[in-house]
Wavefront OBJ file of the C-alpha trace (Angstrom):
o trace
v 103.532 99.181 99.917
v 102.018 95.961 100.383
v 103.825 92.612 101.922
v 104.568 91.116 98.426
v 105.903 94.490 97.137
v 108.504 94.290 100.082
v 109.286 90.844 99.808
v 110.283 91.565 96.085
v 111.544 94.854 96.061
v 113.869 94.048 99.520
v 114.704 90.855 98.198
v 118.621 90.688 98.720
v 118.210 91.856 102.056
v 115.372 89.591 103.377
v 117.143 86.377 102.034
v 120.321 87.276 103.880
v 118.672 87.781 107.193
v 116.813 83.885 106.166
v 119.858 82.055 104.642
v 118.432 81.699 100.899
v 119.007 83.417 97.483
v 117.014 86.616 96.899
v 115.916 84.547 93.673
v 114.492 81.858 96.313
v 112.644 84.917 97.895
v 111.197 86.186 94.859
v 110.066 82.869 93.554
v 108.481 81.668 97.498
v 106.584 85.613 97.015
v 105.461 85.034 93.377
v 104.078 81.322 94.399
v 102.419 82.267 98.043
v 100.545 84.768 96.394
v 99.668 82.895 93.862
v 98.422 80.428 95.998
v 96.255 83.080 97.924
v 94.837 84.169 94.038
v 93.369 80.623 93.763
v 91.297 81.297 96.757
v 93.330 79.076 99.133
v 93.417 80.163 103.536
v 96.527 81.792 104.868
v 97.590 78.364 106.135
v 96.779 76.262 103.165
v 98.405 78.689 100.894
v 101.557 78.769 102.798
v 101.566 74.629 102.867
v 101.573 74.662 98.930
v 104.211 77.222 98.904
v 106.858 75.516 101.012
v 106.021 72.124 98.965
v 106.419 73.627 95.603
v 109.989 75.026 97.188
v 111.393 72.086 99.146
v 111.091 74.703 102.620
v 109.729 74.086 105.892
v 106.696 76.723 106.510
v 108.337 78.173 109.177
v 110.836 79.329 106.678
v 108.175 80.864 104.733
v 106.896 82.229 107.768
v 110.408 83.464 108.760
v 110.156 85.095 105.458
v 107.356 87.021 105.840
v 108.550 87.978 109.386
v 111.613 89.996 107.902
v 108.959 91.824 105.437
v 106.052 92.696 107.947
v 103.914 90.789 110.236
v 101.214 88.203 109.751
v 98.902 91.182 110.192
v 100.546 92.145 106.827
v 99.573 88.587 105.384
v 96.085 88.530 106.628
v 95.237 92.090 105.093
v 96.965 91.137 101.477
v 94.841 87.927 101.867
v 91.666 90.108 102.195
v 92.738 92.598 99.782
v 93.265 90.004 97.117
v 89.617 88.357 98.111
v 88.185 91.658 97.569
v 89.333 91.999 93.991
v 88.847 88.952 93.127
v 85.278 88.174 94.247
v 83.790 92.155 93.584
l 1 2 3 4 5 6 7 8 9 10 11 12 13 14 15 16 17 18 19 20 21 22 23 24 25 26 27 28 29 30 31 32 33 34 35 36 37 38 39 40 41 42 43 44 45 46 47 48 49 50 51 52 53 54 55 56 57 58 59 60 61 62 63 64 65 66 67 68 69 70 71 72 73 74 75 76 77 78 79 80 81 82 83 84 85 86
């Protein structure tokens, strides 16, 4: 299962442990990897996210603690490089 599928399928749990709505969660997910689709870096992407949602990155980041590790992040980024360039 890959970070995004965690973020939205554990949802209600992750935004309990970060203090937001599981909505909030699955709307941060749907944009950060969104962001990532239009060929933006880890860091970049995760700047657009927490401006298009009024959060601090580290809340993002907090985020994507509770559903894996930035190891996690860096191999969805890769994976969704992959099949999107070949």
């Amino acid at each position: 299962m890959g970070l995004f599928d965690v973020l939205e399928s554990q949802a209600e749990e992750i935004a309990s442990k970060a203090g937001i709505s599981p909505d909030q969660v699955k709307e941060i997910s749907a944009t950060l990897q969104s962001n990532i689709g239009d060929g933006s870096d880890q860091m970049t992407a995760l700047e657009k996210t927490a401006a298009a949602h009024g959060v601090p990155v580290d809340k993002i980041q907090e985020l994507l603690g509770h559903a894996g590790s930035s190891d996690d992040l860096t191999a969805e980024l890769g994976g969704l490089a992959k099949s999107l360039l070949g």
